[in-house]
C-alpha positions as CSV (number, residue, x, y, z in Angstrom):
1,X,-108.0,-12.9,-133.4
2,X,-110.3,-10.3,-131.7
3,X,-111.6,-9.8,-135.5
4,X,-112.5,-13.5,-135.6
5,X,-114.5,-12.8,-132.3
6,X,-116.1,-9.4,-133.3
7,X,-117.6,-11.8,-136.9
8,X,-118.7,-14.3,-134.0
9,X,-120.4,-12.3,-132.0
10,X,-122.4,-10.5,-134.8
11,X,-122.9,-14.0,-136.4
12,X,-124.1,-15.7,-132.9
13,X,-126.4,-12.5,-132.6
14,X,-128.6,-14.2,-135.2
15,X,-129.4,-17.3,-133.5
16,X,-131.8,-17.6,-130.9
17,X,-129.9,-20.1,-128.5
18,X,-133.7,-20.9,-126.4
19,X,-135.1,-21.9,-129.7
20,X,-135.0,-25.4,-131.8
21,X,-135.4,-24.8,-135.4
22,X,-136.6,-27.2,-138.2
23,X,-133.6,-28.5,-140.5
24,X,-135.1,-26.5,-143.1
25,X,-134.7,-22.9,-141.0
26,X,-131.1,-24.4,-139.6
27,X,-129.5,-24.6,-142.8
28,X,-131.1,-21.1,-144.1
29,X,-130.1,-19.3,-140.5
30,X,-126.5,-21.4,-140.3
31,X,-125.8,-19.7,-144.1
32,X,-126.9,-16.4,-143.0
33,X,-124.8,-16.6,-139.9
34,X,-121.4,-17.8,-142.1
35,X,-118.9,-15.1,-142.2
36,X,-115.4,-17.0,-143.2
37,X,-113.5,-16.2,-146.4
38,X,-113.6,-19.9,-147.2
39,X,-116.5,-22.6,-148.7
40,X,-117.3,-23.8,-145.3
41,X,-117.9,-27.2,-144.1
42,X,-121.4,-28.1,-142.5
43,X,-121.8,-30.3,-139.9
44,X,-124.1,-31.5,-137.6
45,X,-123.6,-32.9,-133.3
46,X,-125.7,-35.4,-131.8
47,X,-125.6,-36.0,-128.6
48,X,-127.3,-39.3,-127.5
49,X,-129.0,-41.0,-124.7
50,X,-126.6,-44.2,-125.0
51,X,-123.9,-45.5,-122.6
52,X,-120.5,-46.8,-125.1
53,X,-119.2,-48.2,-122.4
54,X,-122.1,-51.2,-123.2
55,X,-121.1,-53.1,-126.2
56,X,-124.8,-53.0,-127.0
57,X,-125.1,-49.3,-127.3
58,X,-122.2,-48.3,-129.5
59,X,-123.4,-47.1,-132.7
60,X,-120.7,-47.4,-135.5
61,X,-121.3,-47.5,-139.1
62,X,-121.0,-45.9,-142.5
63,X,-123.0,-44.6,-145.3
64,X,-123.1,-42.8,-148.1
65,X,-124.7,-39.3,-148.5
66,X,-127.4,-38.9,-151.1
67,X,-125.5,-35.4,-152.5
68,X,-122.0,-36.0,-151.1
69,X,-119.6,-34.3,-148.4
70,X,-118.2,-31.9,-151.4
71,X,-114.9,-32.7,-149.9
72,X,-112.4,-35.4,-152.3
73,X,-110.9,-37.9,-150.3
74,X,-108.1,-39.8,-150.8
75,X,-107.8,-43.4,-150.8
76,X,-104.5,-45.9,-150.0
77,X,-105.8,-49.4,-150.8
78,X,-103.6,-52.1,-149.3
79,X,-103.9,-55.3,-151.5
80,X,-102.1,-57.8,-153.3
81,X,-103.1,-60.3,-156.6
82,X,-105.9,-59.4,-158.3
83,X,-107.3,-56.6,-155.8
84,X,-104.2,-54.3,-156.7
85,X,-105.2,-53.5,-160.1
86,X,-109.0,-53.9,-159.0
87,X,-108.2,-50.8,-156.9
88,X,-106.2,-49.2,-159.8
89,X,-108.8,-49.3,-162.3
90,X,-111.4,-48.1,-159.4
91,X,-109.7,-44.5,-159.3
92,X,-107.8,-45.7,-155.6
93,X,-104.7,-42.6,-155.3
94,X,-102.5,-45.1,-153.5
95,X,-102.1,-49.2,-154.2
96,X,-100.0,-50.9,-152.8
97,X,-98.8,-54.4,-149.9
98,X,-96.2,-54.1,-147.4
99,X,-94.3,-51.6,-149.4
100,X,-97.1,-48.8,-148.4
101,X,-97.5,-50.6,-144.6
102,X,-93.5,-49.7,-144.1
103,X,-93.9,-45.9,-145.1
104,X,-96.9,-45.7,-143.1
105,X,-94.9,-46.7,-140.7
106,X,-92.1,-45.0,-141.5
107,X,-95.1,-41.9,-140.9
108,X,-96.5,-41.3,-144.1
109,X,-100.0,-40.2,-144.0
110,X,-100.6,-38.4,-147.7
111,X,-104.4,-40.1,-147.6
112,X,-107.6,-40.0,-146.1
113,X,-108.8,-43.5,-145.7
114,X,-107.4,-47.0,-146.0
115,X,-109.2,-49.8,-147.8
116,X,-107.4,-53.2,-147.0
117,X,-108.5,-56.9,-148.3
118,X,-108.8,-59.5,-145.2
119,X,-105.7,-61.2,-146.0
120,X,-103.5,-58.1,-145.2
121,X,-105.3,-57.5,-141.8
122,X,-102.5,-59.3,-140.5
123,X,-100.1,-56.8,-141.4
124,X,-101.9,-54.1,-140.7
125,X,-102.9,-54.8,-137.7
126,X,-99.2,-54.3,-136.6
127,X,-99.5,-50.8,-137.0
128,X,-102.9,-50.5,-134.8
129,X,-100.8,-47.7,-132.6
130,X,-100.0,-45.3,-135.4
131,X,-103.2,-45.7,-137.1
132,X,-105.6,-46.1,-134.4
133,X,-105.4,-43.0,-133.0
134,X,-106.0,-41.3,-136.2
135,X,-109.2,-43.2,-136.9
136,X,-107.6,-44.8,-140.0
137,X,-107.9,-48.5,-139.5
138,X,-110.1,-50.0,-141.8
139,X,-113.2,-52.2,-140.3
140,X,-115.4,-54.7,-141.6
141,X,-118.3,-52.5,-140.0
142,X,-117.8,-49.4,-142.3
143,X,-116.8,-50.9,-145.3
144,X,-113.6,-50.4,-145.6
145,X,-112.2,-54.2,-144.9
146,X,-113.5,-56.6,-148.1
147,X,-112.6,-58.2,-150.7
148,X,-114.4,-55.9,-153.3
149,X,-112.0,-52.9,-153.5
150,X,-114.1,-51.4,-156.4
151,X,-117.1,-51.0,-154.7
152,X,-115.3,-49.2,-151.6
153,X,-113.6,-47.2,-153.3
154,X,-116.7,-46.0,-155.5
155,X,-118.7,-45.4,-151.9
156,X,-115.5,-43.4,-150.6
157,X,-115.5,-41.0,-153.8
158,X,-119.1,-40.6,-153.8
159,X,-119.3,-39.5,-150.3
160,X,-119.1,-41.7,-147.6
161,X,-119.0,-40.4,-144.1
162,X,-118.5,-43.0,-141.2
163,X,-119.9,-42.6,-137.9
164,X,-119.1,-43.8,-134.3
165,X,-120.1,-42.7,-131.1
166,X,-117.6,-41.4,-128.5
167,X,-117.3,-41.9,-125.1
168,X,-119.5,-39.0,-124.1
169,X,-122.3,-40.6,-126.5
170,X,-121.8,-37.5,-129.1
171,X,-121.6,-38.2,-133.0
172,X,-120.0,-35.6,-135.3
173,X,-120.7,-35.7,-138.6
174,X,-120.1,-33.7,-142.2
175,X,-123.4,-33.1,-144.5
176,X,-121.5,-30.9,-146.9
177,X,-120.3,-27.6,-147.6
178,X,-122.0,-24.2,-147.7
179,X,-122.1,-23.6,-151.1
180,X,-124.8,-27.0,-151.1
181,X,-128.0,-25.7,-151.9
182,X,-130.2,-25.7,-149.4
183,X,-132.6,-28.8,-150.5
184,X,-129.1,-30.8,-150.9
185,X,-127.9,-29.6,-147.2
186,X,-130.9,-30.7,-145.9
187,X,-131.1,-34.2,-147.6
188,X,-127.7,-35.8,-146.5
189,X,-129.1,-34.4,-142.9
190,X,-132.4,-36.1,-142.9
191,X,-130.8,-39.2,-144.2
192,X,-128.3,-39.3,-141.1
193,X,-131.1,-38.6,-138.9
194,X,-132.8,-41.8,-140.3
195,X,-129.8,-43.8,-140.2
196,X,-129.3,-42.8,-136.6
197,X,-132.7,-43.4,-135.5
198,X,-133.0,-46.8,-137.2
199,X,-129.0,-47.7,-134.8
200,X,-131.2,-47.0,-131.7
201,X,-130.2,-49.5,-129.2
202,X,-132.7,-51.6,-127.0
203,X,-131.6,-51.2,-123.7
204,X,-132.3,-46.9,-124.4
205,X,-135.1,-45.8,-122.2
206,X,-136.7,-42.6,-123.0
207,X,-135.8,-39.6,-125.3
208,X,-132.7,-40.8,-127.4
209,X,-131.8,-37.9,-129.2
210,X,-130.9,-35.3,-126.3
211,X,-129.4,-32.8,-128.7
212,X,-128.9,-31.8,-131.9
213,X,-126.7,-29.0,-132.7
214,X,-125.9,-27.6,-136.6
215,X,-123.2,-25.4,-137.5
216,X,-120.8,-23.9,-140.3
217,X,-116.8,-24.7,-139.3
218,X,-116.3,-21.3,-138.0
219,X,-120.6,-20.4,-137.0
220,X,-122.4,-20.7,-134.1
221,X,-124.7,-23.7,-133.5
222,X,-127.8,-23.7,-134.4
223,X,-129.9,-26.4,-132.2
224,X,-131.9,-28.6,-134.8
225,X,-136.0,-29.4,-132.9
226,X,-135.9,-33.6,-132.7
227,X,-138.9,-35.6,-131.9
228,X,-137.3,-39.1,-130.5
C-alpha cells in the first residue's frame, strides 16, 4: 500500500491543484499522471448548483457516447412474446420472464443492466429492494423500459452511460478508458458537458457548474476550467 501512495504522490506532483485546465490539457496531464498497471477508466465529477431534494432540479437521463465507454456491458432483457427473441437476435447476454426475475431474486447478478418491456414492470417492480440499491431498475427515463428491445440493446453496446444526480448535486460519469486517444477522450466529454448544460433546471440562479473535476481510476483530479 505505501507503494500505491509513493505513485500518488509523484503523480499528484504534476497537477497544479490552483489551476483549471482546458479538456484538451486535462486529458494530456491526467495520461501523464496515470501510473496503474491496468487500461484505466477516465472519468469526469460534476458538482452542481442544484437542490435534488426539488423534483424540478433532478437531472436524470441517458445517452450515448460518440466513441464509447471501451468497457462491454452486459445485458439481461426481461420480456415475453415477441420481444424475447427481439432481444435474442439484438446480441442481449441474458433473455428471459419470471424465470430470470426468481434468480435475481434468488441473488444472481451476472449482468450490467436490465432492459424490461412495460408489461413486466409489474413483476419487477417486486424486486425494487434488491435492485434499487444497485441502480439496476430499468426506467422509462434512460431507456431502458420500452417496448423496442432492439434499439436498447444496440445503445447499451455502443456505449451508453446513464446519469443522475445525487443528493449532494454531484454527477459521476465514465468518458472511456486511457488507451482513447486523446481527440476521442475529449469528445464523449464535451458531449456530456452539452448534455448537462442543455438539463439546467430553471429555478438555478447563478453559476451552475461549481466544479468539474477529471481523473484516471487510480490519478489525481485534474479540475476541468467551466464557463456556466
Amino acid at each position: 500500500m505505501a507503494k500505491v501512495g509513493k505513485n500518488y504522490a509523484e503523480a499528484a506532483k504534476k497537477v497544479d491543484r490552483s489551476k483549471s485546465y482546458s479538456i484538451d490539457e486535462a486529458v494530456k496531464l491526467a495520461k501523464e499522471a496515470s501510473f496503474a498497471k491496468f487500461d484505466e477508466s477516465v472519468e469526469v465529477s460534476f458538482r452542481l448548483n442544484v437542490d435534488p431534494r426539488h423534483a424540478d432540479q433532478q437531472i436524470r437521463g441517458a445517452m450515448v457516447l460518440p466513441n464509447g465507454t471501451g468497457r462491454s456491458q452486459k445485458v439481461c432483457v426481461i420480456a415475453q412474446g415477441p420481444q424475447e427473441q427481439e432481444a435474442k437476435d439484438a446480441g442481449a447476454d441474458y433473455v428471459g420472464g419470471k424465470e430470470l426475475l426468481e434468480q435475481i431474486g434468488k441473488g444472481w447478478f451476472d449482468f450490467d443492466v436490465i432492459v424490461a418491456t412495460p408489461n413486466m414492470m409489474g413483476e419487477l417492480g417486486k424486486l425494487g429492494r434488491v435492485l434499487g440499491p444497485k441502480g439496476l431498475m430499468p426506467n422509462p427515463k434512460t431507456g431502458t423500459v420500452t417496448m423496442d428491445v432492439a434499439k436498447a440493446i444496440e445503445d447499451i453496446k455502443k456505449g451508453k452511460v446513464e446519469y443522475r444526480v445525487d443528493k449532494e448535486g454531484n454527477i459521476n460519469m465514465l468518458i472511456g478508458k486511457k488507451s482513447f486517444d486523446d481527440a476521442k477522450l475529449v469528445e464523449n466529454f464535451k458531449a456530456i458537458y452539452d448534455v448537462l448544460l442543455r438539463a439546467r433546471p430553471a429555478a438555478v440562479k447563478g453559476v451552475y457548474m461549481k466544479n468539474v473535476v477529471l481523473s484516471t481510476t487510480m490519478g489525481p483530479g485534474i479540475k476541468i476550467e467551466t464557463s456556466r
